[in-house]
PDB file of N, CA, C and O in Angstrom:
ATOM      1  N   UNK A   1      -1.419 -12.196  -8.606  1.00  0.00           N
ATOM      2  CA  UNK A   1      -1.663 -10.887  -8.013  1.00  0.00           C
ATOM      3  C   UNK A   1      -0.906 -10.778  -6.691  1.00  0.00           C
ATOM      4  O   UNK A   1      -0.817 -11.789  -5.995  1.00  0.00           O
ATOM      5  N   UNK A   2      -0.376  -9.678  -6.306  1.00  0.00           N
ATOM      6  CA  UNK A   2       0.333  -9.579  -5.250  1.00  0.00           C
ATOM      7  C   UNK A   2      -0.368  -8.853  -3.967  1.00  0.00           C
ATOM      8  O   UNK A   2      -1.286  -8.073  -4.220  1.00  0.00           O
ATOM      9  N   UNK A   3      -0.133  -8.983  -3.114  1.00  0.00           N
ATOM     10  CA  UNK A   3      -1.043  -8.542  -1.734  1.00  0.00           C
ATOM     11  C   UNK A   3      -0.295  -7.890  -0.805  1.00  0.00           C
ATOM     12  O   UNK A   3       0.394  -8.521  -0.003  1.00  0.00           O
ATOM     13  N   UNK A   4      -0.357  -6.474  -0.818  1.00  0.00           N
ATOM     14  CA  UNK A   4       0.076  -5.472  -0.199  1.00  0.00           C
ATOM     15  C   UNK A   4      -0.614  -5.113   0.623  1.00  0.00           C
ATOM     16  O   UNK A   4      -1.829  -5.023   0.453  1.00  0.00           O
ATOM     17  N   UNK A   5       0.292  -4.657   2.303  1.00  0.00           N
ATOM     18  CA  UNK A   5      -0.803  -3.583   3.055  1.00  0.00           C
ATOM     19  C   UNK A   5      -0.752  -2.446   2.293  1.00  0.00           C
ATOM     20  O   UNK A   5       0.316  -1.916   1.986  1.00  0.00           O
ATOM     21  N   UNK A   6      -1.669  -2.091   2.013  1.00  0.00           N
ATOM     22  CA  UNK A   6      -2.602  -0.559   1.957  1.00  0.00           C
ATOM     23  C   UNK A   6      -2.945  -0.009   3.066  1.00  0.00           C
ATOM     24  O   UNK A   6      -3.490  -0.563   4.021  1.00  0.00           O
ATOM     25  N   UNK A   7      -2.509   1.534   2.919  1.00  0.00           N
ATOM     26  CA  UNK A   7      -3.051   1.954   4.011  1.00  0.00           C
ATOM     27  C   UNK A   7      -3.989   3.335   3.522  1.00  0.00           C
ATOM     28  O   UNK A   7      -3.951   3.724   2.355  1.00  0.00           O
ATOM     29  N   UNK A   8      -4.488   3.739   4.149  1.00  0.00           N
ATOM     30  CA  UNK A   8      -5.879   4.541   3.330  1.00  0.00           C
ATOM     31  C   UNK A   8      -6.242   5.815   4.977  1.00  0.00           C
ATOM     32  O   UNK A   8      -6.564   5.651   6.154  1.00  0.00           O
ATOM     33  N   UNK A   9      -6.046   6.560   4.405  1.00  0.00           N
ATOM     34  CA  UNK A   9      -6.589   8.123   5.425  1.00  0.00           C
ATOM     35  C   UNK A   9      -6.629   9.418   4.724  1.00  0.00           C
ATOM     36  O   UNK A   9      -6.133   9.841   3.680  1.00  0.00           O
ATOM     37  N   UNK A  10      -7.327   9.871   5.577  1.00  0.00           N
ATOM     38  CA  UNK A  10      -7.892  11.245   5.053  1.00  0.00           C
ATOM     39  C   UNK A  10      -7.017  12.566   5.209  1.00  0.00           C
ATOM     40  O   UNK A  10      -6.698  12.861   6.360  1.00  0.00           O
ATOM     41  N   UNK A  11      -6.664  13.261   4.336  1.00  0.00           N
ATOM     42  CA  UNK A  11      -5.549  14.538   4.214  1.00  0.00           C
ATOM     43  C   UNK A  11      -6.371  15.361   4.282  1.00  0.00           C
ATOM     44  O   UNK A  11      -7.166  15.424   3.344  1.00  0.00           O
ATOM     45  N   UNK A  12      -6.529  16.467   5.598  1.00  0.00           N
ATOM     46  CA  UNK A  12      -7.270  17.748   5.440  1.00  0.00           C
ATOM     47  C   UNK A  12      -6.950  18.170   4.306  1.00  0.00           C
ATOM     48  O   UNK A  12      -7.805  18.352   3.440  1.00  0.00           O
ATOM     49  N   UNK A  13      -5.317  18.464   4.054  1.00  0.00           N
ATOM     50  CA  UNK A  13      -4.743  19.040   3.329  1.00  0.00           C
ATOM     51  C   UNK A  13      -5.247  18.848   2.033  1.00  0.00           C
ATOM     52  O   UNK A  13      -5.579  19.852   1.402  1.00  0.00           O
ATOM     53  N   UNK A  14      -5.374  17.643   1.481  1.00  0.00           N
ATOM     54  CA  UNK A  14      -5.139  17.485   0.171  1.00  0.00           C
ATOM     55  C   UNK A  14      -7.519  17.463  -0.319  1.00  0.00           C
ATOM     56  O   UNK A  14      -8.138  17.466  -1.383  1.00  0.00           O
ATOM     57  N   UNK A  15      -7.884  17.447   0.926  1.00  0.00           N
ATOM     58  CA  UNK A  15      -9.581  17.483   0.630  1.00  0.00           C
ATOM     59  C   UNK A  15      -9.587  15.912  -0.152  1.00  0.00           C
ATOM     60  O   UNK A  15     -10.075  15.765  -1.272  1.00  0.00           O
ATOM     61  N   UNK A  16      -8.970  14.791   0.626  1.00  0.00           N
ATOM     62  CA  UNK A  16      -9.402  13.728  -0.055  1.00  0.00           C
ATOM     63  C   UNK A  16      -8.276  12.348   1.070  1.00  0.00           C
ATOM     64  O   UNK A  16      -7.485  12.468   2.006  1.00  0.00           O
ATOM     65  N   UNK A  17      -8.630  11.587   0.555  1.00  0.00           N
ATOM     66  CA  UNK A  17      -8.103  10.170   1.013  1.00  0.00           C
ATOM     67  C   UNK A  17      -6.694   9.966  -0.060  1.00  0.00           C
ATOM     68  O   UNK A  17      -6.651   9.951  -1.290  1.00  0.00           O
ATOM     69  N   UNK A  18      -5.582   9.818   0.985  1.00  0.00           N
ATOM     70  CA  UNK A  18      -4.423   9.303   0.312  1.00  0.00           C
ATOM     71  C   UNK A  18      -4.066   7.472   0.633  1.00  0.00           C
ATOM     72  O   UNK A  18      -4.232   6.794   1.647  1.00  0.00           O
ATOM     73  N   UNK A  19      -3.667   7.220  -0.374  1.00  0.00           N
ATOM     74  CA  UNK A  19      -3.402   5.285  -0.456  1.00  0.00           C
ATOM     75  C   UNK A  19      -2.074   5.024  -0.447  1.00  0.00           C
ATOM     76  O   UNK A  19      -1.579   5.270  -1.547  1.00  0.00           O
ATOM     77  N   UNK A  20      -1.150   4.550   0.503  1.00  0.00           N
ATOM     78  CA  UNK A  20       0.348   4.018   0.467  1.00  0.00           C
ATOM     79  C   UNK A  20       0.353   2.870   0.842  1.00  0.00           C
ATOM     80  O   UNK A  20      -0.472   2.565   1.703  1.00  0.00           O
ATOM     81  N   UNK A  21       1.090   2.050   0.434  1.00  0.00           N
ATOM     82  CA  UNK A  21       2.111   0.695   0.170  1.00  0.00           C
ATOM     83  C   UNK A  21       2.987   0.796   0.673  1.00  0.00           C
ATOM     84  O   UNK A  21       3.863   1.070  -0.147  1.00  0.00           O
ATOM     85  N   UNK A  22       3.536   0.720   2.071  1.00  0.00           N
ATOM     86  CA  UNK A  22       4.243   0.895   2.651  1.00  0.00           C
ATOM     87  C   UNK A  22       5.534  -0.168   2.308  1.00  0.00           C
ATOM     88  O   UNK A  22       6.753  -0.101   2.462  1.00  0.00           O
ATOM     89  N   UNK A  23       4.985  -0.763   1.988  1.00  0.00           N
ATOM     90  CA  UNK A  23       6.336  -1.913   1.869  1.00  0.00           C
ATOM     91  C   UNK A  23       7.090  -1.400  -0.028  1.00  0.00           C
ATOM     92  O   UNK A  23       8.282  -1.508  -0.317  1.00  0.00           O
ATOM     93  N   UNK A  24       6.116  -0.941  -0.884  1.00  0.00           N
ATOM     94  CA  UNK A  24       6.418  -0.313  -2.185  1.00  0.00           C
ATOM     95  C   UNK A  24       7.102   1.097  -1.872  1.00  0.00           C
ATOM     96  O   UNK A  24       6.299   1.904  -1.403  1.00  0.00           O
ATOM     97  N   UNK A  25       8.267   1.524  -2.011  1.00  0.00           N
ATOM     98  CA  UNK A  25       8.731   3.143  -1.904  1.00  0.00           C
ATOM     99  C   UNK A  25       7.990   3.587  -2.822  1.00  0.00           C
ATOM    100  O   UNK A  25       7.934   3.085  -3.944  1.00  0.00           O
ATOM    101  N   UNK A  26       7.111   4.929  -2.311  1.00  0.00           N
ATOM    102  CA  UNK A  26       7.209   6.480  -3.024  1.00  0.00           C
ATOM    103  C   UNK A  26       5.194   5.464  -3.697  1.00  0.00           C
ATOM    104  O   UNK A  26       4.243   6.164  -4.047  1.00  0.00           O
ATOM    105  N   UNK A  27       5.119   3.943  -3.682  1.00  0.00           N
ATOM    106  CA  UNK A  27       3.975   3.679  -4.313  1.00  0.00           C
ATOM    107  C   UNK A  27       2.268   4.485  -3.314  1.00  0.00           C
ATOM    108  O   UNK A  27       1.964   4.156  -2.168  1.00  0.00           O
ATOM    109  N   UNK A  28       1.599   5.344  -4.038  1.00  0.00           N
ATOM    110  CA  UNK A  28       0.778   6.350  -3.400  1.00  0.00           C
ATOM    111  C   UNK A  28      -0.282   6.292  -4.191  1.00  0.00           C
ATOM    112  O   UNK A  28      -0.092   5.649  -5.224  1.00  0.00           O
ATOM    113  N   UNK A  29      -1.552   6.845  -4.020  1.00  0.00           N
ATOM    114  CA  UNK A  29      -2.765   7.376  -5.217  1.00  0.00           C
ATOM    115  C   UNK A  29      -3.668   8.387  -4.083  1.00  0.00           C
ATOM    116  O   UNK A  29      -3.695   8.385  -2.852  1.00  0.00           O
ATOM    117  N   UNK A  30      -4.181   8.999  -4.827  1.00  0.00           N
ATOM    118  CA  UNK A  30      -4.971   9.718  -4.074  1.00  0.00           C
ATOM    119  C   UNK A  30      -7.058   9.244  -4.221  1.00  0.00           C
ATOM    120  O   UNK A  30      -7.509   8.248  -4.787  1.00  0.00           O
ATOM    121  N   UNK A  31      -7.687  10.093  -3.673  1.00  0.00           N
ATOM    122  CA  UNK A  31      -9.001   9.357  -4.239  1.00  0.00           C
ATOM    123  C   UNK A  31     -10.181  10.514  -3.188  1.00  0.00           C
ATOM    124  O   UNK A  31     -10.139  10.547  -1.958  1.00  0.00           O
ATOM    125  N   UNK A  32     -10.859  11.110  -3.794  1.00  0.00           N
ATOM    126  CA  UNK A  32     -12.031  11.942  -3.393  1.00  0.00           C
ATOM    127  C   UNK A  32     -12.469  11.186  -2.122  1.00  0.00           C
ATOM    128  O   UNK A  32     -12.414  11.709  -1.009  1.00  0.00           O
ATOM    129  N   UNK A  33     -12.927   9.869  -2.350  1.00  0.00           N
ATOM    130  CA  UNK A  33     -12.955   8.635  -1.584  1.00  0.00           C
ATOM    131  C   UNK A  33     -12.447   7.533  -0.789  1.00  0.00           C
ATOM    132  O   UNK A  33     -11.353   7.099  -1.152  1.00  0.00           O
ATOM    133  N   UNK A  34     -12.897   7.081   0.036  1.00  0.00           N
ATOM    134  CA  UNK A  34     -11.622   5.569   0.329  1.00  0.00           C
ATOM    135  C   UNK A  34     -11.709   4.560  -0.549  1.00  0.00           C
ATOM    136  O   UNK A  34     -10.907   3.664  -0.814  1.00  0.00           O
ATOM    137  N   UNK A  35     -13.211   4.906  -1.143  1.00  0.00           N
ATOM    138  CA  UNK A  35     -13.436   3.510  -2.601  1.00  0.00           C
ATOM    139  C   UNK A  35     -12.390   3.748  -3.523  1.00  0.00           C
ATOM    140  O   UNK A  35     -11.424   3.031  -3.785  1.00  0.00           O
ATOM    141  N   UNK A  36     -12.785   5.098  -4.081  1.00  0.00           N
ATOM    142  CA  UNK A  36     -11.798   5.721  -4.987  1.00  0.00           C
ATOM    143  C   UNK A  36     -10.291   5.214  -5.231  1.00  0.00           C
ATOM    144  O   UNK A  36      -9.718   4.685  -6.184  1.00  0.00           O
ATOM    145  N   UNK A  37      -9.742   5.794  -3.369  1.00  0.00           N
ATOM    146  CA  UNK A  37      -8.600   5.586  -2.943  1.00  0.00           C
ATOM    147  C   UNK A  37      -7.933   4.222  -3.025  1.00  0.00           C
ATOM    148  O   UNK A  37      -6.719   4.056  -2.914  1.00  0.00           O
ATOM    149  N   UNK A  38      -8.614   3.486  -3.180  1.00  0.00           N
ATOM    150  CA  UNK A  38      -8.592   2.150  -3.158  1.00  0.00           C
ATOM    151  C   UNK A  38      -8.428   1.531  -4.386  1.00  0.00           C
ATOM    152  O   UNK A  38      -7.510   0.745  -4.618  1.00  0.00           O
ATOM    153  N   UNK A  39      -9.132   1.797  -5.043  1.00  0.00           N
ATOM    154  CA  UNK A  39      -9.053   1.640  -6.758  1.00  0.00           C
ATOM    155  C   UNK A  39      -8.006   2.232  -7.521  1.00  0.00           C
ATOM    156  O   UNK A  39      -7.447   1.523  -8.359  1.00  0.00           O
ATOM    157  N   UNK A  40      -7.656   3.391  -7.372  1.00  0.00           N
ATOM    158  CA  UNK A  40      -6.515   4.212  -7.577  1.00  0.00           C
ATOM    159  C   UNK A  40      -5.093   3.416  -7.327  1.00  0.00           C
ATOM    160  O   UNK A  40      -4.339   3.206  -8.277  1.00  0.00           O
ATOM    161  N   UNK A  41      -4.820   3.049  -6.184  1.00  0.00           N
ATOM    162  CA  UNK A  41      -3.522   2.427  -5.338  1.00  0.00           C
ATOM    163  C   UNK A  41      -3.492   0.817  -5.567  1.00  0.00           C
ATOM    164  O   UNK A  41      -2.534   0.084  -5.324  1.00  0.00           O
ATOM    165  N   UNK A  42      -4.499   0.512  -5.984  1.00  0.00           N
ATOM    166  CA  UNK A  42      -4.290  -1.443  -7.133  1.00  0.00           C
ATOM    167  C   UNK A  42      -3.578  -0.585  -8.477  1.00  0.00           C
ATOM    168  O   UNK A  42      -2.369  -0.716  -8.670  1.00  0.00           O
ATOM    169  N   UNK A  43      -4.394   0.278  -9.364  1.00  0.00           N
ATOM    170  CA  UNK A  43      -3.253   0.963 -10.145  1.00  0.00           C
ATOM    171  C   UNK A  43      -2.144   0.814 -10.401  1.00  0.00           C
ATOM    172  O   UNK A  43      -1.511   0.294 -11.319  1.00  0.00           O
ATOM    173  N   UNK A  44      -1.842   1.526  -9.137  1.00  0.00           N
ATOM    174  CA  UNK A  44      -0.489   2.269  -8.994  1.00  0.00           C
ATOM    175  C   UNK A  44       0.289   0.921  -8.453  1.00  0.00           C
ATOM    176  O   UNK A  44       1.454   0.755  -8.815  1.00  0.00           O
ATOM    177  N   UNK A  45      -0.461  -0.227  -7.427  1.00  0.00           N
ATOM    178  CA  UNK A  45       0.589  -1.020  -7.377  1.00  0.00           C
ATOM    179  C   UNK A  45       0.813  -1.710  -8.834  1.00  0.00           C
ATOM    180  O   UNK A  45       1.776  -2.476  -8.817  1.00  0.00           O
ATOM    181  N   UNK A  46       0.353  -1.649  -9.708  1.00  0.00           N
ATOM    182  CA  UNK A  46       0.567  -2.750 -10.506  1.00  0.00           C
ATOM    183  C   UNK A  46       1.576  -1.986 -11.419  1.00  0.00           C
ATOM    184  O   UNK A  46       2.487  -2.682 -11.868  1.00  0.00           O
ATOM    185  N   UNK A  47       1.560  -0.556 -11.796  1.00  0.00           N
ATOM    186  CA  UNK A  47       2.443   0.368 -12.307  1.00  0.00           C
ATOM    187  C   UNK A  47       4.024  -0.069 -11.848  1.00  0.00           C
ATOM    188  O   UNK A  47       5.015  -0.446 -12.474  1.00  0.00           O
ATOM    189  N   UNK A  48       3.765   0.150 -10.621  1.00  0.00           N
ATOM    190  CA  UNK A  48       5.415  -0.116  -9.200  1.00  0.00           C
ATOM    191  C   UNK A  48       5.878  -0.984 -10.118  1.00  0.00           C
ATOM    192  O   UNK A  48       6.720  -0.775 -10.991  1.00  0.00           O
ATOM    193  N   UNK A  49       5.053  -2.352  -9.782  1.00  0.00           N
ATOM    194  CA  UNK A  49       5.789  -3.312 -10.042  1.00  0.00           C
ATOM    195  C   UNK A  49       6.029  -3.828 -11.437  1.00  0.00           C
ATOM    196  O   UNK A  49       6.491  -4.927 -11.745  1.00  0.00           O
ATOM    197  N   UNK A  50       5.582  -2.718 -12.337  1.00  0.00           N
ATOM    198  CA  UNK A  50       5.706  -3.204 -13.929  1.00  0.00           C
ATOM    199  C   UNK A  50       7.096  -2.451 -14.046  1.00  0.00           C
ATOM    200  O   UNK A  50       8.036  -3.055 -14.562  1.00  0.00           O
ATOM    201  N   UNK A  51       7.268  -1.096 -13.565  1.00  0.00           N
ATOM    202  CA  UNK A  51       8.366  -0.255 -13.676  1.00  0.00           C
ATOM    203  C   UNK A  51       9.762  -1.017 -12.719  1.00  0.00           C
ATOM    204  O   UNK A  51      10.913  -0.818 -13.107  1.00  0.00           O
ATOM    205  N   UNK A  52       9.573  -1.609 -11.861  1.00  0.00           N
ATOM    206  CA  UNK A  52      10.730  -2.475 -11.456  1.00  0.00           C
ATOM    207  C   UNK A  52      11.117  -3.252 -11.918  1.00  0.00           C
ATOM    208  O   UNK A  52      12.295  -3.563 -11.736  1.00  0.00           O
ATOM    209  N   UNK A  53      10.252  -3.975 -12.789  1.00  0.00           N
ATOM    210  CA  UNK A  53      10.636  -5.021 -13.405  1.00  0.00           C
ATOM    211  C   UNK A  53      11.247  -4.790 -14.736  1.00  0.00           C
ATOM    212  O   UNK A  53      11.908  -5.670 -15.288  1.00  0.00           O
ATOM    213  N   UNK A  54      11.048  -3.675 -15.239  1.00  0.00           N
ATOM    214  CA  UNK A  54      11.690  -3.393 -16.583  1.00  0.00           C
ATOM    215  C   UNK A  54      13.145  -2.695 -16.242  1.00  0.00           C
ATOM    216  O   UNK A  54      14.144  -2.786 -16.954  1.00  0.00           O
ATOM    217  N   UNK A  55      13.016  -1.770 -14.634  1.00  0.00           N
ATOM    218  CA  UNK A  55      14.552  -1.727 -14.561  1.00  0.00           C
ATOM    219  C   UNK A  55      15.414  -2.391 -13.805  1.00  0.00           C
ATOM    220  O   UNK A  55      16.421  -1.860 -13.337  1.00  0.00           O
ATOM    221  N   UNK A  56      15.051  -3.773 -13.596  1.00  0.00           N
ATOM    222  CA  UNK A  56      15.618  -5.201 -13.267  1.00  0.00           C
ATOM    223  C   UNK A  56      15.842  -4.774 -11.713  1.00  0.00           C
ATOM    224  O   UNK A  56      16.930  -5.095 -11.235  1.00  0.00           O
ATOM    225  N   UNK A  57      14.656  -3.882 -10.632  1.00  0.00           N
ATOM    226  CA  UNK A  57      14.763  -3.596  -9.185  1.00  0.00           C
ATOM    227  C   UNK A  57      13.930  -4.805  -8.673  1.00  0.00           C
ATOM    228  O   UNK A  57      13.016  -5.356  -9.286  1.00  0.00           O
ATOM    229  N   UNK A  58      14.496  -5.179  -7.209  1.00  0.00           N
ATOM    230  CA  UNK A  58      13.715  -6.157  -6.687  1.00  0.00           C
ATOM    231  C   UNK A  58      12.502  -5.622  -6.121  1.00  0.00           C
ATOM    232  O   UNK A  58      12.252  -4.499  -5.683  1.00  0.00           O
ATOM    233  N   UNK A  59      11.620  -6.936  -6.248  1.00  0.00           N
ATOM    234  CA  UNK A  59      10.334  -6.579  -6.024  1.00  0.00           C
ATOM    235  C   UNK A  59       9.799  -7.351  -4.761  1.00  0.00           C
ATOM    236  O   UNK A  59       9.492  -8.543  -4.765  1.00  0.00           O
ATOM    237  N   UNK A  60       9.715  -6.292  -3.408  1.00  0.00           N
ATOM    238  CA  UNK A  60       9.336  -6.938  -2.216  1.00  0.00           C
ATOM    239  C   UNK A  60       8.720  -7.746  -1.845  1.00  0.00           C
ATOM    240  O   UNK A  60       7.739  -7.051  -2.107  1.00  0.00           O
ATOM    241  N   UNK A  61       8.194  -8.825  -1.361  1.00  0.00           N
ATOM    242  CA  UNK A  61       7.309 -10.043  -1.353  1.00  0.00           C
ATOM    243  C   UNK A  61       6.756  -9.422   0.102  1.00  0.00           C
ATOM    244  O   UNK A  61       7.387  -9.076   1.101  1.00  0.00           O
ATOM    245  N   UNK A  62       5.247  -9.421  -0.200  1.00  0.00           N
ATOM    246  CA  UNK A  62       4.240  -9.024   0.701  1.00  0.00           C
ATOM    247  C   UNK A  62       4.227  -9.452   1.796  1.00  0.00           C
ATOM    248  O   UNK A  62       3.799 -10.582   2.030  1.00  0.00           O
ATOM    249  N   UNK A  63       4.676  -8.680   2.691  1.00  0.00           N
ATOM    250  CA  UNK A  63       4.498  -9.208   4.287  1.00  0.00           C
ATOM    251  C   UNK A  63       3.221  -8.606   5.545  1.00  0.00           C
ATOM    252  O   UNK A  63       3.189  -8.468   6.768  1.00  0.00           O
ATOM    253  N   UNK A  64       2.543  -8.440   4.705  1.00  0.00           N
ATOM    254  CA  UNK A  64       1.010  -8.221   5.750  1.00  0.00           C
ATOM    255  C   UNK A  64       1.155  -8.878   6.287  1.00  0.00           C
ATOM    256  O   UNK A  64       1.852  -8.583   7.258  1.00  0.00           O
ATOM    257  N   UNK A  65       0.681 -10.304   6.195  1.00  0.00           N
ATOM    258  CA  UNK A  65       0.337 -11.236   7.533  1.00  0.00           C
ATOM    259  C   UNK A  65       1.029 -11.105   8.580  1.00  0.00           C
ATOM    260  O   UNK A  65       0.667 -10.948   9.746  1.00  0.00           O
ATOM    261  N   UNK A  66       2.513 -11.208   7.918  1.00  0.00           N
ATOM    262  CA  UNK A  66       3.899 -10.959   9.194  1.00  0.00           C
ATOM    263  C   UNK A  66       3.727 -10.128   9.676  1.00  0.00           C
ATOM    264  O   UNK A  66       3.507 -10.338  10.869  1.00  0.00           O
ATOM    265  N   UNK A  67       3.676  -8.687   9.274  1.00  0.00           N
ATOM    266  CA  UNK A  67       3.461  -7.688  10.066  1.00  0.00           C
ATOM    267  C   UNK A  67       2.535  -7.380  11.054  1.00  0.00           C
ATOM    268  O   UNK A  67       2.651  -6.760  12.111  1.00  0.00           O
ATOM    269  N   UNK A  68       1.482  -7.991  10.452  1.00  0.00           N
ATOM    270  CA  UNK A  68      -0.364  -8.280  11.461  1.00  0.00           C
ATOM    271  C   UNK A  68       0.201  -8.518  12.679  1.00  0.00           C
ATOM    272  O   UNK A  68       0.401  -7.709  13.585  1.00  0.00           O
ATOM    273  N   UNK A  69       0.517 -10.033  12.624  1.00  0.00           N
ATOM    274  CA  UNK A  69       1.020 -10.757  13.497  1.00  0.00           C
ATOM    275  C   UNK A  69       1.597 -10.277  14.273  1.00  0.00           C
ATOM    276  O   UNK A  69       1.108 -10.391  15.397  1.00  0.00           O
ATOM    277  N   UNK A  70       3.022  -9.427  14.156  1.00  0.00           N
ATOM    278  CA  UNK A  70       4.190  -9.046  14.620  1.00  0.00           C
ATOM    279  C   UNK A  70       3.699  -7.831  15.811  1.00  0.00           C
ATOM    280  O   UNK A  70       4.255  -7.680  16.899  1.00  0.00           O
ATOM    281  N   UNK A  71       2.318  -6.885  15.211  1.00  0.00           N
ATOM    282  CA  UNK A  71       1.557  -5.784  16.195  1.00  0.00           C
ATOM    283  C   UNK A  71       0.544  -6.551  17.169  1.00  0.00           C
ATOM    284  O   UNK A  71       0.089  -6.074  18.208  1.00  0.00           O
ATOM    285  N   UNK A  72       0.314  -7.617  16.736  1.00  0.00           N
ATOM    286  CA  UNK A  72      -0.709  -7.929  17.330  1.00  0.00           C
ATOM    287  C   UNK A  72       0.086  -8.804  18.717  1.00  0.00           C
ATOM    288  O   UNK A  72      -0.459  -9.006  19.803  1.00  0.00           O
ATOM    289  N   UNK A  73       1.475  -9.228  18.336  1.00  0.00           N
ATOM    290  CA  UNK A  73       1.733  -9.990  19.660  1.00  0.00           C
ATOM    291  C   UNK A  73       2.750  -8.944  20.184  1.00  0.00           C
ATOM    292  O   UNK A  73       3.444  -9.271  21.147  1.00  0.00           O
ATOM    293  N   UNK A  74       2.886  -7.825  19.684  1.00  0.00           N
ATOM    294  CA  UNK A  74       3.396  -6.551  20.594  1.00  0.00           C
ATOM    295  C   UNK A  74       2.404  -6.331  21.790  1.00  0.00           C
ATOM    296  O   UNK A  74       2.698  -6.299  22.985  1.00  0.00           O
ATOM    297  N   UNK A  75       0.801  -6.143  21.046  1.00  0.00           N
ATOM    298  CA  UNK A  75      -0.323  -5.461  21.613  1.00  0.00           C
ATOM    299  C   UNK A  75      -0.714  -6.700  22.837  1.00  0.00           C
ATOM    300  O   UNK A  75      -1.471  -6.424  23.767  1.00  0.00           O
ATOM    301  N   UNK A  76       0.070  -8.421  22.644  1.00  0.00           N
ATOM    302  CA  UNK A  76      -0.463  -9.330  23.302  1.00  0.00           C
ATOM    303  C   UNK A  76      -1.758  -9.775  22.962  1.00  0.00           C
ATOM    304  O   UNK A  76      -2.474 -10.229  23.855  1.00  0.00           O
ATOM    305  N   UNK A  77      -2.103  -9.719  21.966  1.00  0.00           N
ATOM    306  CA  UNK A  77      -3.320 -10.566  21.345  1.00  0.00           C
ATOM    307  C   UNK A  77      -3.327 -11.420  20.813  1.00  0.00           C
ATOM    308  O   UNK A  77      -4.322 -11.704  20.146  1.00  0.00           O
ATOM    309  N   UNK A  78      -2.331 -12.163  20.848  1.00  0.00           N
ATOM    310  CA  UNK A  78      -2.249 -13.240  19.876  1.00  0.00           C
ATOM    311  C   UNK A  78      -1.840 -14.670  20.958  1.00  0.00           C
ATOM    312  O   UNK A  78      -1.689 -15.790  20.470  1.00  0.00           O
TER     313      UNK A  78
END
C-alpha cells in the first residue's frame, strides 16, 4: 500500500469536503464528509496508480515524512 499526503477541506462551493494528493496530479474525491472524503480519495488513489501503470507513467514514491519534516524545520520545530 502506498502512503500519500492527503489533504482534506471544506468547499463552500461545492457543500462538501474535497480530498487531494498532492504529490498524485489531477488525483481528487469529493465526500459530504471528511470520513466520506477520506474513503473516497484511498479510491481514487488506488485508481491513479492502476491507470499509470497500464500507461507505463511513473509513479511518485511518497514523500510525507520528507515534507513533514522539511515545514517543520522551516517553522524551527524540529
Amino acid at each position: 500500500m502506498y502512503r500519500y499526503t492527503i489533504e482534506i477541506f471544506y468547499s463552500e462551493e461545492d457543500e462538501g469536503y474535497i480530498a487531494v494528493v498532492p504529490e498524485l496530479p489531477g488525483c481528487s474525491a469529493f465526500g459530504e464528509t471528511e470520513e466520506e472524503a477520506l474513503k473516497e480519495i484511498k479510491t481514487a488513489i488506488e485508481l491513479w496508480i492502476e491507470a499509470a501503470k497500464k500507461e507505463g507513467r511513473e509513479i511518485p514514491k511518497p514523500r510525507g515524512k520528507e515534507l513533514l519534516k522539511a515545514v517543520m524545520e522551516i517553522k524551527g520545530e524540529v
